[in-house]
Structures are given as structure tokens and as C-alpha cells.
CHARMM-style PDB file with segment names, atoms N, HN, CA, C and O in Angstrom:
ATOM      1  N   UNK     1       0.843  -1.176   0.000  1.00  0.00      PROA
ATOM      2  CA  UNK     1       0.000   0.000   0.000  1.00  0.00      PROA
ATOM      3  C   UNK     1       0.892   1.244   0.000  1.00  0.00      PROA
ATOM      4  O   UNK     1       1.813   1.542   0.760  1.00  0.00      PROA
ATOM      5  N   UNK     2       0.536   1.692  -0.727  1.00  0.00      PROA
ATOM      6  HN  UNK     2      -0.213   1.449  -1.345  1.00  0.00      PROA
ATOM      7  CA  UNK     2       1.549   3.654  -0.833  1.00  0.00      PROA
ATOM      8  C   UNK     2       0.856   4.586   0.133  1.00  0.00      PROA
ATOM      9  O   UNK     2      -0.336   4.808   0.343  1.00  0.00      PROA
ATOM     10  N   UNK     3       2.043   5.092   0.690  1.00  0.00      PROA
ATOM     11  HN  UNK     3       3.012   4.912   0.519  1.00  0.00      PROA
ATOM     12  CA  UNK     3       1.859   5.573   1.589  1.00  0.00      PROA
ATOM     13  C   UNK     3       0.955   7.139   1.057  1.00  0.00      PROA
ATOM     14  O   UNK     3       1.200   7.522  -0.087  1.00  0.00      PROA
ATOM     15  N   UNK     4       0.018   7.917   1.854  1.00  0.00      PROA
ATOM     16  HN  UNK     4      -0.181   7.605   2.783  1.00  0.00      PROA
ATOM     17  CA  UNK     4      -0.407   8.996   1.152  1.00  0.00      PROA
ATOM     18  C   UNK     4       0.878  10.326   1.002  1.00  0.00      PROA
ATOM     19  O   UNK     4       1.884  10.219   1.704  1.00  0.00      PROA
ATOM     20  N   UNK     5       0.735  11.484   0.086  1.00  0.00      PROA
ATOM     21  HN  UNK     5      -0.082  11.571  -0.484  1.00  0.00      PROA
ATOM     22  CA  UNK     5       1.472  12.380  -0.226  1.00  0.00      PROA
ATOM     23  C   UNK     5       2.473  12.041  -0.709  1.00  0.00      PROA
ATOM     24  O   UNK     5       2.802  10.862  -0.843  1.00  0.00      PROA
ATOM     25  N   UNK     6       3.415  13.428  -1.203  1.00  0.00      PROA
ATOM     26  HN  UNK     6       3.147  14.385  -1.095  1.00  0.00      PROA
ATOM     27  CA  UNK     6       4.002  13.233  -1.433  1.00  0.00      PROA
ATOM     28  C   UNK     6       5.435  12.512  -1.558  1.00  0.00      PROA
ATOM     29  O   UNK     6       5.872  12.945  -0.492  1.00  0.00      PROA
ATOM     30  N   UNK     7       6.458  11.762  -2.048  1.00  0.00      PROA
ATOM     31  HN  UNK     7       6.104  11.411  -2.914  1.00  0.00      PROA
ATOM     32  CA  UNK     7       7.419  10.711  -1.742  1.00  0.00      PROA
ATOM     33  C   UNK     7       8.419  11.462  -1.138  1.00  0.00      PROA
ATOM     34  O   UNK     7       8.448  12.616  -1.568  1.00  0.00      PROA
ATOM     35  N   UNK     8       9.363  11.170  -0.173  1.00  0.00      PROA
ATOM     36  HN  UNK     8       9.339  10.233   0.176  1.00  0.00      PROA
ATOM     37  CA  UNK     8      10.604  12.306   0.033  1.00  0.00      PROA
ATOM     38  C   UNK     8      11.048  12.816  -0.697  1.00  0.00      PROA
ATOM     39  O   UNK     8      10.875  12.397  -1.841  1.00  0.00      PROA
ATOM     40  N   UNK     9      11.835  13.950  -0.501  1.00  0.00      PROA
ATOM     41  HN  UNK     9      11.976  14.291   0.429  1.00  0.00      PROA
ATOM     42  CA  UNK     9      13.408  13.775  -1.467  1.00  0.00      PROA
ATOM     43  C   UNK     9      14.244  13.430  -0.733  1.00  0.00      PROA
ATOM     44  O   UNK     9      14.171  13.374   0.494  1.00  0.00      PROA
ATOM     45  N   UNK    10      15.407  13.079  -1.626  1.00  0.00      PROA
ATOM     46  HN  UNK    10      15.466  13.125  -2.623  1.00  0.00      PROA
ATOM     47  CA  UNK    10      16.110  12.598  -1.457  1.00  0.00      PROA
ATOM     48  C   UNK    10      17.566  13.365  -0.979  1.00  0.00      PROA
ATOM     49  O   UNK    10      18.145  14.156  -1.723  1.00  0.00      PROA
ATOM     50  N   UNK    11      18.118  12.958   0.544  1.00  0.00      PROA
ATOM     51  HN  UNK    11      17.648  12.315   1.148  1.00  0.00      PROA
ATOM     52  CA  UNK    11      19.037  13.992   0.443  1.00  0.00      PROA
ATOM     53  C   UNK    11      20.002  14.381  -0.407  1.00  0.00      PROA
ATOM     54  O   UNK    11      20.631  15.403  -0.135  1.00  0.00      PROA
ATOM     55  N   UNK    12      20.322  13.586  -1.684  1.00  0.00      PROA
ATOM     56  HN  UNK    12      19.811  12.755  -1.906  1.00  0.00      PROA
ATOM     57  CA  UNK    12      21.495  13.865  -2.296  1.00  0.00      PROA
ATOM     58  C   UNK    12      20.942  15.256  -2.770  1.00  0.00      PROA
ATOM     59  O   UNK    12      21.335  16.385  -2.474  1.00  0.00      PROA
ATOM     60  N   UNK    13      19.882  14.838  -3.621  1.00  0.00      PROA
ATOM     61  HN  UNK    13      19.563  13.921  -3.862  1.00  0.00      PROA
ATOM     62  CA  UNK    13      18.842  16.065  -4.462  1.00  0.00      PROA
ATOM     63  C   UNK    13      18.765  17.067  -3.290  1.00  0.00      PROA
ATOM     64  O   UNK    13      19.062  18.172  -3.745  1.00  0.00      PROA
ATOM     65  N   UNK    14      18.559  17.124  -2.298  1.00  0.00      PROA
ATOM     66  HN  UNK    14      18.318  16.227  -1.929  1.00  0.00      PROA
ATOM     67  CA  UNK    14      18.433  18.494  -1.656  1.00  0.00      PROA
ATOM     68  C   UNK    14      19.858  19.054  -1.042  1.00  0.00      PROA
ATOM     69  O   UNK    14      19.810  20.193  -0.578  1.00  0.00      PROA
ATOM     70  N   UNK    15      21.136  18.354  -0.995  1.00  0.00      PROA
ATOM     71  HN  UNK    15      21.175  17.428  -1.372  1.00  0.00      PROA
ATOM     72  CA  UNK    15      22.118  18.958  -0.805  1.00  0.00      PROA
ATOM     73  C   UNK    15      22.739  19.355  -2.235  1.00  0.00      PROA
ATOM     74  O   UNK    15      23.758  20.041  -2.313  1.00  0.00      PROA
ATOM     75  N   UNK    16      22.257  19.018  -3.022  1.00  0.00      PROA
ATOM     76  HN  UNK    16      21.429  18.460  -2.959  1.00  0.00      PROA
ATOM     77  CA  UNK    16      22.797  19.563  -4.736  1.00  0.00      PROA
ATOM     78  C   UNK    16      21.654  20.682  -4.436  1.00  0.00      PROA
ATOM     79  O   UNK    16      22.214  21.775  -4.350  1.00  0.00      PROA
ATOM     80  N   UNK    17      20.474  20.776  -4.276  1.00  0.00      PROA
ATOM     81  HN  UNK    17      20.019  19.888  -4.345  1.00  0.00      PROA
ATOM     82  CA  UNK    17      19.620  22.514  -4.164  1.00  0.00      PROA
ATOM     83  C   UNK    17      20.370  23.555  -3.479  1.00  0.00      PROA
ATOM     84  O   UNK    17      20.657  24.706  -3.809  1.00  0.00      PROA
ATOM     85  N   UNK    18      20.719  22.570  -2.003  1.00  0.00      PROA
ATOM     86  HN  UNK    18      20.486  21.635  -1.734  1.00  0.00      PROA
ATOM     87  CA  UNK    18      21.183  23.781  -1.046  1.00  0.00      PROA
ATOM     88  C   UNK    18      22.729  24.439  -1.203  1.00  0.00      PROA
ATOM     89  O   UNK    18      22.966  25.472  -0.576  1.00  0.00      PROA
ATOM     90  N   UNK    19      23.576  23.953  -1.883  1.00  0.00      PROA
ATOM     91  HN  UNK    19      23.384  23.114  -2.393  1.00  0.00      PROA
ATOM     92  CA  UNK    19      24.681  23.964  -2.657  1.00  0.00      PROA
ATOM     93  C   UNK    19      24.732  25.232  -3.728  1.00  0.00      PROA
ATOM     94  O   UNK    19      25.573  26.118  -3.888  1.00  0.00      PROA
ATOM     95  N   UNK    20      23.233  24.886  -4.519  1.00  0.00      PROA
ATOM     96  HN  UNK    20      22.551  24.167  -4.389  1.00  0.00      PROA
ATOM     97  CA  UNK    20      23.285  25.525  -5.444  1.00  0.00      PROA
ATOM     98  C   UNK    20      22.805  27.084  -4.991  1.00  0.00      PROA
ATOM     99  O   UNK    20      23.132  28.121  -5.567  1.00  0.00      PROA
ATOM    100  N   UNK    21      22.099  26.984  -4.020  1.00  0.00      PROA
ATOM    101  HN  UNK    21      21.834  26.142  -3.552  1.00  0.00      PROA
ATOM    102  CA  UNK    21      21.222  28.148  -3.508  1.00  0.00      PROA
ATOM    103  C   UNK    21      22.583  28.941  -2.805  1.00  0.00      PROA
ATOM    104  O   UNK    21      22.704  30.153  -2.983  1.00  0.00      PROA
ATOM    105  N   UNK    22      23.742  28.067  -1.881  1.00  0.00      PROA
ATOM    106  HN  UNK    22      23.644  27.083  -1.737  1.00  0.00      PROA
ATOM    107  CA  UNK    22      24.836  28.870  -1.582  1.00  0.00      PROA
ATOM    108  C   UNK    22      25.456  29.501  -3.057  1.00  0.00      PROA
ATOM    109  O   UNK    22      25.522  30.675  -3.419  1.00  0.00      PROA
ATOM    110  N   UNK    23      25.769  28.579  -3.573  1.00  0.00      PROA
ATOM    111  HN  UNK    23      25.716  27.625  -3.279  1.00  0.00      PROA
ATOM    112  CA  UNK    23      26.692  29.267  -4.467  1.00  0.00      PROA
ATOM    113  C   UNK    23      26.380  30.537  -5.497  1.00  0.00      PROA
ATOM    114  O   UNK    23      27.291  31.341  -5.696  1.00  0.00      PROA
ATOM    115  N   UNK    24      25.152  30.709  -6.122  1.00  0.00      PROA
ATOM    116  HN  UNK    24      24.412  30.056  -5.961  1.00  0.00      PROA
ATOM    117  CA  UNK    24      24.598  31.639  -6.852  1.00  0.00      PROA
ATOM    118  C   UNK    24      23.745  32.372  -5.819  1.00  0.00      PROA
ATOM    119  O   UNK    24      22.851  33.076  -6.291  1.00  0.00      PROA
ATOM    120  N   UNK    25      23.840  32.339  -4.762  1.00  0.00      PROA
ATOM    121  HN  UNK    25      24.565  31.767  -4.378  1.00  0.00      PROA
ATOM    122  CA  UNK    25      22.904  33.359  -4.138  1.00  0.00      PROA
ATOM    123  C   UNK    25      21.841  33.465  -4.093  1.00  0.00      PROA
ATOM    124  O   UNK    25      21.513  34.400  -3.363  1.00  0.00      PROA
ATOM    125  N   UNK    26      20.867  32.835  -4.628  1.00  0.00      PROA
ATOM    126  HN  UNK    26      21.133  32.075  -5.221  1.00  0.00      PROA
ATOM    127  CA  UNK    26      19.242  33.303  -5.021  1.00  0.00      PROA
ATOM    128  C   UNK    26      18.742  32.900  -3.628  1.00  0.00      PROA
ATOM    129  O   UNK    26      19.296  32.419  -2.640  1.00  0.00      PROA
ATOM    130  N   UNK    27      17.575  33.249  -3.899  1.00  0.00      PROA
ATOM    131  HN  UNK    27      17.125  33.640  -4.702  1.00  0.00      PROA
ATOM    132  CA  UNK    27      16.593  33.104  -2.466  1.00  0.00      PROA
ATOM    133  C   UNK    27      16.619  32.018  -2.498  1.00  0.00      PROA
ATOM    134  O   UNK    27      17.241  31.503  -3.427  1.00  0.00      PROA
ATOM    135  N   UNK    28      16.055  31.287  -1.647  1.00  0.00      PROA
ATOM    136  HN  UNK    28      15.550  31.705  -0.892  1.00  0.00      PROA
ATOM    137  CA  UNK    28      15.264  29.456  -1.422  1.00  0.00      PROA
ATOM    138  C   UNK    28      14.235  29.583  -2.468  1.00  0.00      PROA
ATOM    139  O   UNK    28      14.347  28.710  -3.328  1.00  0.00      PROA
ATOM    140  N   UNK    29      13.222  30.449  -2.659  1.00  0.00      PROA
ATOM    141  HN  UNK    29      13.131  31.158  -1.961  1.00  0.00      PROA
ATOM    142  CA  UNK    29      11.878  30.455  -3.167  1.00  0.00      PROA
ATOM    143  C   UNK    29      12.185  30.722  -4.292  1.00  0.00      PROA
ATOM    144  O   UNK    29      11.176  30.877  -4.980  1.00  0.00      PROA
ATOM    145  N   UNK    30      13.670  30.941  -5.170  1.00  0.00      PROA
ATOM    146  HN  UNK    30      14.490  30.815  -4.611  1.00  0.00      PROA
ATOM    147  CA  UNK    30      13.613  31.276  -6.490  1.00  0.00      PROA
ATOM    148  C   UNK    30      14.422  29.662  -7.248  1.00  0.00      PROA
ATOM    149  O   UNK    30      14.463  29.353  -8.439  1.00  0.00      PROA
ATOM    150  N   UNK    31      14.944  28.941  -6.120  1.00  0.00      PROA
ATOM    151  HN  UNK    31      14.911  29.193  -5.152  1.00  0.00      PROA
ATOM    152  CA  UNK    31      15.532  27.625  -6.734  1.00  0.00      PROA
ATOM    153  C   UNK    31      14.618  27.083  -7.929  1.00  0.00      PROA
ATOM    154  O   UNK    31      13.576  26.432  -7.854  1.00  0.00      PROA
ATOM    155  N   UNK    32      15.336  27.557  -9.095  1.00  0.00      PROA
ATOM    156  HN  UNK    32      16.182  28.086  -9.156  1.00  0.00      PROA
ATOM    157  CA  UNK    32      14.586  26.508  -9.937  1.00  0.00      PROA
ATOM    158  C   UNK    32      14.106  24.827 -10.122  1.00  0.00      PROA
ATOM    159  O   UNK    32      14.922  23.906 -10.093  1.00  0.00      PROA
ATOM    160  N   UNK    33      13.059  24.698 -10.258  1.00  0.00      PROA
ATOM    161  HN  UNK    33      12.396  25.446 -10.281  1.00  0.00      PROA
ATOM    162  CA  UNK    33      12.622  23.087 -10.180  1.00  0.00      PROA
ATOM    163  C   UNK    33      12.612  22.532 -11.266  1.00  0.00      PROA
ATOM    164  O   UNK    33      11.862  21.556 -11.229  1.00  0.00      PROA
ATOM    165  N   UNK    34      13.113  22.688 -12.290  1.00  0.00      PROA
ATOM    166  HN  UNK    34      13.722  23.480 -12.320  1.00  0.00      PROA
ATOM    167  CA  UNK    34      13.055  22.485 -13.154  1.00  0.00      PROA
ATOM    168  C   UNK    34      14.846  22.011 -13.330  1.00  0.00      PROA
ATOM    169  O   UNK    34      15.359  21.635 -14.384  1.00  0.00      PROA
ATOM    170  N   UNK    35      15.387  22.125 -12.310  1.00  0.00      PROA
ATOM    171  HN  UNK    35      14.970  22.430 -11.454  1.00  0.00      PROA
ATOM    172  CA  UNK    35      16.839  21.810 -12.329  1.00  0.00      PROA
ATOM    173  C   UNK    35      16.860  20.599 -12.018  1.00  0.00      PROA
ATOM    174  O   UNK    35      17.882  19.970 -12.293  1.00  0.00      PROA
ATOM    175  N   UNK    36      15.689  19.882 -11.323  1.00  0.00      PROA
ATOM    176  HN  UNK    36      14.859  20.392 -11.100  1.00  0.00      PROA
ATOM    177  CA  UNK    36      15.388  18.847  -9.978  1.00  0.00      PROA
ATOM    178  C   UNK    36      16.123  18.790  -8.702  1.00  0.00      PROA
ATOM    179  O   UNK    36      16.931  17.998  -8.216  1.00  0.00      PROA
ATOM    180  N   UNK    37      15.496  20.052  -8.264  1.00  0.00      PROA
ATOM    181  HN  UNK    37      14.840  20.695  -8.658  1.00  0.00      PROA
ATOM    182  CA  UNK    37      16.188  20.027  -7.204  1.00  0.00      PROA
ATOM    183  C   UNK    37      14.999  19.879  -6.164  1.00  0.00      PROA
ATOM    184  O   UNK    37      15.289  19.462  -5.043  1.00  0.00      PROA
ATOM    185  N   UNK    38      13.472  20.239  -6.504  1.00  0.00      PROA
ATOM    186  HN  UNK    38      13.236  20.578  -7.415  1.00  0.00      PROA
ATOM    187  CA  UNK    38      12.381  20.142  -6.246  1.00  0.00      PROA
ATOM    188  C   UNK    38      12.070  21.685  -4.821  1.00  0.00      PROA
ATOM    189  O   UNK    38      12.862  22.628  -4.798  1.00  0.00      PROA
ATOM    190  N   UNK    39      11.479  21.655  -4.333  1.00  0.00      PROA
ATOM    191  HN  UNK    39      10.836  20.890  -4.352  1.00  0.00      PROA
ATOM    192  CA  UNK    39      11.146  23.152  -3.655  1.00  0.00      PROA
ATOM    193  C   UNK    39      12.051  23.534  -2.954  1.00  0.00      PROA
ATOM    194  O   UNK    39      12.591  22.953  -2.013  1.00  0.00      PROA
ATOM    195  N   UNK    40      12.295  24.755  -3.487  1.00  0.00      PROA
ATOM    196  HN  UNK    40      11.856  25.228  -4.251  1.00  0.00      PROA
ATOM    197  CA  UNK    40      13.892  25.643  -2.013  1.00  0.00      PROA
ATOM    198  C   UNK    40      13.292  25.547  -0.538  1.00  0.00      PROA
ATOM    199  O   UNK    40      14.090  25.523   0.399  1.00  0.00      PROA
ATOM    200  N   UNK    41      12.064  25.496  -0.315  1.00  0.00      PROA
ATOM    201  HN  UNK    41      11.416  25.516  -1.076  1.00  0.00      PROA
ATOM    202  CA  UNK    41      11.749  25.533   0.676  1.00  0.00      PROA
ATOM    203  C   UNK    41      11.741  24.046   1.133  1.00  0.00      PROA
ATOM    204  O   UNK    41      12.388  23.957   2.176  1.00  0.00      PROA
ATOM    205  N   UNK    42      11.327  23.051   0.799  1.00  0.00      PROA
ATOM    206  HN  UNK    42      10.801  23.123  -0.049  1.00  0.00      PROA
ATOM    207  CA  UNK    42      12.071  22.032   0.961  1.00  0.00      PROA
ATOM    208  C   UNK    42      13.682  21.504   1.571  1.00  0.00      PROA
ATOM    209  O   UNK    42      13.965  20.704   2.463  1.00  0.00      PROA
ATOM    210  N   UNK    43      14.581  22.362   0.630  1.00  0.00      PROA
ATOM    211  HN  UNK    43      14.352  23.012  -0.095  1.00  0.00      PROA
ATOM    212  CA  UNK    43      15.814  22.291   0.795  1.00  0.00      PROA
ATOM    213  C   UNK    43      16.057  23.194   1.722  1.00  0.00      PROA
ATOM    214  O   UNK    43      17.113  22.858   2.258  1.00  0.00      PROA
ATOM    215  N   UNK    44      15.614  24.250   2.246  1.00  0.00      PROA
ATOM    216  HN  UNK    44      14.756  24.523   1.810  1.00  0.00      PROA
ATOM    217  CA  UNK    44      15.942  25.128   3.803  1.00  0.00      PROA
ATOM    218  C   UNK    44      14.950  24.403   4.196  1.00  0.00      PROA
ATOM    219  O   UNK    44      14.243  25.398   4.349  1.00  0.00      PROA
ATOM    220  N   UNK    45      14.369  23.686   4.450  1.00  0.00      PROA
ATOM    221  HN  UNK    45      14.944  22.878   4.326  1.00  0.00      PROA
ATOM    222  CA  UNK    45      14.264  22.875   6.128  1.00  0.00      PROA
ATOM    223  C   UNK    45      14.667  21.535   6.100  1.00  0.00      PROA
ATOM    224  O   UNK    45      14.204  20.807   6.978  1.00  0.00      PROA
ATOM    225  N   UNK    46      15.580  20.968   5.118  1.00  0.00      PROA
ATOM    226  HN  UNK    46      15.956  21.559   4.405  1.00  0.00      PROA
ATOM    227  CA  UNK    46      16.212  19.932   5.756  1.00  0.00      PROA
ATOM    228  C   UNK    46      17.981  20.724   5.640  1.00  0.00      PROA
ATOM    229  O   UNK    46      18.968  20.029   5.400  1.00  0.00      PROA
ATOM    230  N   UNK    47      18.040  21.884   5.811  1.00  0.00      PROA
ATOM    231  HN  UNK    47      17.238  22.449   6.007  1.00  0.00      PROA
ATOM    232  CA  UNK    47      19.403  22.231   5.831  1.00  0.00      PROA
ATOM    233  C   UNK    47      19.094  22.152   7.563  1.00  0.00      PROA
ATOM    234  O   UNK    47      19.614  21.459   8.438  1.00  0.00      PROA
ATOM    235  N   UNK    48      17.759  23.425   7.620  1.00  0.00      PROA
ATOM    236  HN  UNK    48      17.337  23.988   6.909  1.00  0.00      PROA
ATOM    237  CA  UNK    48      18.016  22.940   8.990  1.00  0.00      PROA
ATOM    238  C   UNK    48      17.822  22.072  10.048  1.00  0.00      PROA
ATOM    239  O   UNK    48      18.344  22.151  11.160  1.00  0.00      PROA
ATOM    240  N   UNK    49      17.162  21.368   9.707  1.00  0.00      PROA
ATOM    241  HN  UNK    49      16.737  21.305   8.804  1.00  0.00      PROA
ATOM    242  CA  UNK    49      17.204  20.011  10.140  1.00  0.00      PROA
ATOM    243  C   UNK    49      18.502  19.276  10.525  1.00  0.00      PROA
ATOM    244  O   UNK    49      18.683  18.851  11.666  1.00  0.00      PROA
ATOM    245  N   UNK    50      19.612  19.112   9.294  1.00  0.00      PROA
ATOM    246  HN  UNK    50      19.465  19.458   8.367  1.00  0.00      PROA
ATOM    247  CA  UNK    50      20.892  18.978   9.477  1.00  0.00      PROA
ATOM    248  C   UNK    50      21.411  19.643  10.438  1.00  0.00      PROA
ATOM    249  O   UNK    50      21.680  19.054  11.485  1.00  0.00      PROA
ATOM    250  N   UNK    51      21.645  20.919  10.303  1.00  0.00      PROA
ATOM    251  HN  UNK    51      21.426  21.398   9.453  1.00  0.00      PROA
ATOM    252  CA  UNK    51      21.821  22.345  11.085  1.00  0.00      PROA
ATOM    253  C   UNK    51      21.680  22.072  12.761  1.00  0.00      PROA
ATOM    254  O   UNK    51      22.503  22.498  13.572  1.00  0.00      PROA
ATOM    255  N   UNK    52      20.455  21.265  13.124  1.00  0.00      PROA
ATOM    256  HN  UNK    52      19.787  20.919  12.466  1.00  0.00      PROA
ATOM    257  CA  UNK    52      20.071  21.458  14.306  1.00  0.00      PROA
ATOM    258  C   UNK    52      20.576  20.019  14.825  1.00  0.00      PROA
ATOM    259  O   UNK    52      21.231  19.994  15.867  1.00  0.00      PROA
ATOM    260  N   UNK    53      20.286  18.761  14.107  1.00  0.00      PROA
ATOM    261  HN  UNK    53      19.754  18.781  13.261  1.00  0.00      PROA
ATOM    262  CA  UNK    53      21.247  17.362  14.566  1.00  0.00      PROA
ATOM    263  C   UNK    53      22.774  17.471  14.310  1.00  0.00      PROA
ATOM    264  O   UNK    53      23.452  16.444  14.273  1.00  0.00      PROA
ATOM    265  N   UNK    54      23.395  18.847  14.110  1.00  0.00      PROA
ATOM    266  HN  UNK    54      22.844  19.681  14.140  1.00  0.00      PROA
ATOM    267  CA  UNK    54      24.667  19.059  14.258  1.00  0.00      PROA
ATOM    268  C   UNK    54      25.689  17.942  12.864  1.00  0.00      PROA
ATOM    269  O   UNK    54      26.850  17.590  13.071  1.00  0.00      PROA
ATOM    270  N   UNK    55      25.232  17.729  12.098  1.00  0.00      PROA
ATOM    271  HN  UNK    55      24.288  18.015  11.930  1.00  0.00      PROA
ATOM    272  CA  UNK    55      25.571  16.924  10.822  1.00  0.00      PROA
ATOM    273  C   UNK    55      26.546  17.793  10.420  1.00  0.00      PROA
ATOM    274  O   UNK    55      27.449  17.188   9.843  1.00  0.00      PROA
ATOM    275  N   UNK    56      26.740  19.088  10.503  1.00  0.00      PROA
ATOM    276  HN  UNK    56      26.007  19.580  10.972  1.00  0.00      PROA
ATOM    277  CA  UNK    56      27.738  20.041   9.720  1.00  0.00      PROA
ATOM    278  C   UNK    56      28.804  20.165  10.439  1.00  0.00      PROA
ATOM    279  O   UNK    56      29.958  20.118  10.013  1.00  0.00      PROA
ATOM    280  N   UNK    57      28.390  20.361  11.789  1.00  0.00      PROA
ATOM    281  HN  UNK    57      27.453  20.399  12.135  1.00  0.00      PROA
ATOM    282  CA  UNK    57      29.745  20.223  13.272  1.00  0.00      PROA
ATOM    283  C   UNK    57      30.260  18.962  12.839  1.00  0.00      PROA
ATOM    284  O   UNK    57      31.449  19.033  12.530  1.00  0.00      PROA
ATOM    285  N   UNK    58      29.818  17.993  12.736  1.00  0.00      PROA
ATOM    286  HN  UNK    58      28.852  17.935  12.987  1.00  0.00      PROA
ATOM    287  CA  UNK    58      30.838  17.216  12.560  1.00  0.00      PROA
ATOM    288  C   UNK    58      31.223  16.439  11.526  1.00  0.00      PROA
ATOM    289  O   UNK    58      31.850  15.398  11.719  1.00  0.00      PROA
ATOM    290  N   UNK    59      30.846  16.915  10.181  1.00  0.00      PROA
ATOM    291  HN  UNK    59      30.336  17.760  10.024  1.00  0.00      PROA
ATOM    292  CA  UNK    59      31.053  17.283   9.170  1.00  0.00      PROA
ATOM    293  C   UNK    59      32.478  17.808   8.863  1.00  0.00      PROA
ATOM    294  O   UNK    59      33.311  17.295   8.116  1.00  0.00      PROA
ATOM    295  N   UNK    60      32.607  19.249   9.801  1.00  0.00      PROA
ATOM    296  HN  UNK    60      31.931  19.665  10.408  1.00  0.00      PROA
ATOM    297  CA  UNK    60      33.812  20.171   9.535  1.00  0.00      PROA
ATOM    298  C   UNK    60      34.588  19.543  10.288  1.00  0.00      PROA
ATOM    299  O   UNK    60      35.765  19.708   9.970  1.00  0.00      PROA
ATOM    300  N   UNK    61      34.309  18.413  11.790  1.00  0.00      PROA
ATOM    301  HN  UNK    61      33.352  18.278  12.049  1.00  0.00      PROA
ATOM    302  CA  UNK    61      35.896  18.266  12.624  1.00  0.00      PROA
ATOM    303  C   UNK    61      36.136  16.990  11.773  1.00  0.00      PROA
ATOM    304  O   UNK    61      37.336  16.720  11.806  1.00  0.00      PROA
ATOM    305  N   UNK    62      35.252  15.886  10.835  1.00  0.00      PROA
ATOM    306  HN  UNK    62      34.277  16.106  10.808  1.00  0.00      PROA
ATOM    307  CA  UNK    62      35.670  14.708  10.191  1.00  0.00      PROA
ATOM    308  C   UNK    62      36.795  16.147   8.880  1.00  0.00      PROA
ATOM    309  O   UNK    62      38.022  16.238   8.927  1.00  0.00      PROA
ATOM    310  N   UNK    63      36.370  16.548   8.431  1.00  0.00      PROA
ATOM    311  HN  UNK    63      35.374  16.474   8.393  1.00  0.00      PROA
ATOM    312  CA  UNK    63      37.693  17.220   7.724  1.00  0.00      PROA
ATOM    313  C   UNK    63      38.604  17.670   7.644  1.00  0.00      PROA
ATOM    314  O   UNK    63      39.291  17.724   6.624  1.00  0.00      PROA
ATOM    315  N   UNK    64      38.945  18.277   9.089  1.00  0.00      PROA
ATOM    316  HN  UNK    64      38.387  18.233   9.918  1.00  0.00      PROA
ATOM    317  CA  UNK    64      39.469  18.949   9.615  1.00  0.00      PROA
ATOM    318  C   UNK    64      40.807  18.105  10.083  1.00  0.00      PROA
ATOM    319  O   UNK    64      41.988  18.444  10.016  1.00  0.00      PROA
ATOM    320  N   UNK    65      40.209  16.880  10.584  1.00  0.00      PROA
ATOM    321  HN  UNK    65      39.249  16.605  10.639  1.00  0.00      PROA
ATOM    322  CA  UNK    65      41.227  15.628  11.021  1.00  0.00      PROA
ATOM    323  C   UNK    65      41.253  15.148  10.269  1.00  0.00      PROA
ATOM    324  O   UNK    65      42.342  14.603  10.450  1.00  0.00      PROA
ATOM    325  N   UNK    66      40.824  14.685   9.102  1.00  0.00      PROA
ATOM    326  HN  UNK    66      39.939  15.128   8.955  1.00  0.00      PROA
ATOM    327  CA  UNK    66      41.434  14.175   7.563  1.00  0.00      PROA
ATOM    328  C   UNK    66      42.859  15.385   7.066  1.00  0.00      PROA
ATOM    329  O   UNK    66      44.053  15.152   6.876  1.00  0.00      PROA
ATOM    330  N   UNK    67      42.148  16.547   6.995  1.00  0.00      PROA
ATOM    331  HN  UNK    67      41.178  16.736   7.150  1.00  0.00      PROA
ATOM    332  CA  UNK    67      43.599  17.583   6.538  1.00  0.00      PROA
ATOM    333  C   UNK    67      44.382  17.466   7.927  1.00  0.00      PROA
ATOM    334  O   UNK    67      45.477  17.270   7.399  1.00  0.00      PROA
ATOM    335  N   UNK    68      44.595  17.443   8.950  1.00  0.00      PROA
ATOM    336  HN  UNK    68      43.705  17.602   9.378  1.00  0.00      PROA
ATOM    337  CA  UNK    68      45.647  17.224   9.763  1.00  0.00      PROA
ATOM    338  C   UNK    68      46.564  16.416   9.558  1.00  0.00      PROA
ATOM    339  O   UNK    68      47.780  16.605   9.522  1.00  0.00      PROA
ATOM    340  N   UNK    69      45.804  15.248   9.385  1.00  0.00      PROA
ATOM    341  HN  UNK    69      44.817  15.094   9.415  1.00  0.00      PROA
ATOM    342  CA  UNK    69      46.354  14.142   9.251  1.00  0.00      PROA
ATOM    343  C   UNK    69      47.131  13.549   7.980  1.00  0.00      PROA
ATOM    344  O   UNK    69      48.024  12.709   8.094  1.00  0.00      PROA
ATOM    345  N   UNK    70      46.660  14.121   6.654  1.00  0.00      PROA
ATOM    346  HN  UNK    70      45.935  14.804   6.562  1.00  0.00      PROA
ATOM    347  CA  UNK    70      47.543  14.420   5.725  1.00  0.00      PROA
ATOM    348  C   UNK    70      49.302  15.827   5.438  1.00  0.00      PROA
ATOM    349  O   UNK    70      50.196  15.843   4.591  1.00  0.00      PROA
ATOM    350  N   UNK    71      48.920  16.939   6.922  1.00  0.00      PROA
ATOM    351  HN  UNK    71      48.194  16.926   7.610  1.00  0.00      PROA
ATOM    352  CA  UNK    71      49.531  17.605   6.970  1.00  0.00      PROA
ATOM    353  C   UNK    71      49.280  18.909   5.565  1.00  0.00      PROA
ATOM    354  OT1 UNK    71      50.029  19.882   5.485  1.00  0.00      PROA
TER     355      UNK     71
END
């Protein structure tokens, strides 16, 4: 049985939106969908979502001790 509404996205697809929304600047609400990245608003609330289970904190110290550790 399918579940009702809509299906997730998928985080890859919403960290390629929120990526894209850093890098060119545009609002959340102007992310084109037609890129498939599916709603900016979508993609700002699972940034913060991430944001708030701390996924980016330790994100930056897993890199941080990878470049150390290469010197």
C-alpha cells in the first residue's frame, strides 16, 4: 500500500539545491525546479534540520582531522 502524499526527497537532491542556492545566491523560493532540485523551501528545512542534529559540526571536525592528518 503507498503511503499517502508526497514521496521524500532525497538527500542527495536536496544537498545539490542547497549547494546551489549557496553558491549563486538566489533566495530558497527562487531555486529553480526544473533543475530537480524540487522546492527551495524544501531544501531550507532539511538544511536545517541537518543544522540542528549538528551533521555540519561534525562534518567540519571529520575534515578537519582528515587535513591534519595528511599535513
Amino acid at each position: 500500500m503507498k503511503a499517502p502524499g508526497p514521496r521524500p526527497v532525497p538527500d542527495r537532491q536536496c544537498l545539490q539545491g542547497i549547494l546551489y542556492v549557496l553558491h549563486t545566491g538566489i533566495g530558497w523560493e527562487d531555486l529553480p525546479q526544473e533543475l530537480g532540485f524540487r522546492s527551495g523551501m524544501t531544501c531550507w528545512r532539511r538544511i536545517k534540520r541537518w543544522i540542528n542534529a549538528g551533521v555540519f559540526d561534525d562534518l567540519h571536525r571529520i575534515l578537519l582531522a582528515q587535513l591534519n592528518a595528511a599535513n
